[in-house]
C-alpha positions in Angstrom: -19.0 -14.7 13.7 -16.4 -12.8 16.2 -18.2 -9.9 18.0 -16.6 -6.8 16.6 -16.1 -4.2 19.3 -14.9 -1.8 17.0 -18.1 0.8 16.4 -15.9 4.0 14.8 -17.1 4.7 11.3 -14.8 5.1 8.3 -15.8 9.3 8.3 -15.2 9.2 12.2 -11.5 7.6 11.0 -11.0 10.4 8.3 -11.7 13.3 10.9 -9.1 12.1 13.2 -6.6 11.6 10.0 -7.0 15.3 9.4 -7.2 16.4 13.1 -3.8 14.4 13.3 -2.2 16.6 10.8 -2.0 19.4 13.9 -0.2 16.5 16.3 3.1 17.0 18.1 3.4 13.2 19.7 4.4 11.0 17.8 3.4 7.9 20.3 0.0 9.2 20.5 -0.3 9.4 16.3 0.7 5.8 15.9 -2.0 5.0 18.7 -4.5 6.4 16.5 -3.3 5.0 13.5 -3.5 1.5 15.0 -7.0 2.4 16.1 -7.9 3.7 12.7 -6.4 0.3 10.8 -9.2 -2.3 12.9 -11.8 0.6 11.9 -10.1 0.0 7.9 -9.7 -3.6 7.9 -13.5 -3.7 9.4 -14.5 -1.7 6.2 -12.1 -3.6 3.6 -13.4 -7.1 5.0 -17.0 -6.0 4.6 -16.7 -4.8 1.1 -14.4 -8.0 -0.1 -11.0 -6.0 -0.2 -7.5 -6.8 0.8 -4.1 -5.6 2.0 -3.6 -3.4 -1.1 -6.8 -1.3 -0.2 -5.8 -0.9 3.3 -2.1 0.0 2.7 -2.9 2.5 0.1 -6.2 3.8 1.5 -5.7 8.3 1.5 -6.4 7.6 5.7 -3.4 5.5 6.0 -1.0 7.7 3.5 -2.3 11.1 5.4 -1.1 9.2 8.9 2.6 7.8 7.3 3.3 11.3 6.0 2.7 12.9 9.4 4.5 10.3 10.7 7.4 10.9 8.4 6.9 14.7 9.4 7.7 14.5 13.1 10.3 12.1 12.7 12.0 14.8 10.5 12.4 12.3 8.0 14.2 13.3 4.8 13.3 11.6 1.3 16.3 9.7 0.7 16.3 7.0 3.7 19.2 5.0 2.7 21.5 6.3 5.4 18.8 5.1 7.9 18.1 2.2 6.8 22.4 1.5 6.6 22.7 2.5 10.1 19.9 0.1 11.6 20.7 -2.8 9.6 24.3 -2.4 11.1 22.5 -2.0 14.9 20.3 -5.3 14.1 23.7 -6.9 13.0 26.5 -5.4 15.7 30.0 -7.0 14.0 31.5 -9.5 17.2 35.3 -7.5 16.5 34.3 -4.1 17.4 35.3 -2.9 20.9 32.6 -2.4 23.2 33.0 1.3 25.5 32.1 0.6 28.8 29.8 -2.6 28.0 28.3 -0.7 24.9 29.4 -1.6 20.9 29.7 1.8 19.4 28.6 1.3 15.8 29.5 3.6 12.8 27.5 6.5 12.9 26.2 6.0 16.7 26.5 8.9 19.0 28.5 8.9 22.4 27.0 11.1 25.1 
């Protein structure tokens, strides 16, 4: 059995979840989260649940929607997810501006 150095209790998680709400950093909220999923996945392998549990556990949706709060993220995400589908996939014909590929939608400083 793997020594698990992870001691913070699931009501130690939930008090950071709601002491998270008042966070400006967005870095230092997904830090937590990660901390918070071991503490999660400690709890959902102890009481024989899975994936489901841990993606919809009230901890994990309080984090994503402060997440989704700093990032100013609107409702409707299709634009995003448009624009970084066409920055994982740059097209080879478009002309690059000084060594950069300029995609639709991309600003130029």
């Amino acid at each position: 059995m793997a020594l698990d150095l992870n001691t913070r209790t699931i009501a130690e998680e939930a008090q950071t979840a709601l002491d998270v709400q008042n966070a400006v950093n967005l870095s230092g909220v997904v830090h937590s989260l990660s901390r918070t999923m071991s503490t999660l996945w400690n709890e959902a392998n102890r009481i024989g649940e899975g994936t489901e549990w841990v993606n919809s556990h009230p901890i994990v949706r309080l984090y994503l929607d402060k997440l989704q709060s700093l990032a100013g993220s609107p409702s409707d995400l299709s634009h995003d997810y448009e624009h970084v589908k066409a920055l994982a996939n740059p097209k080879m014909d478009e002309q690059p501006r000084d060594g950069v590929v300029v995609l639709p939608g991309m600003w130029i400083l």
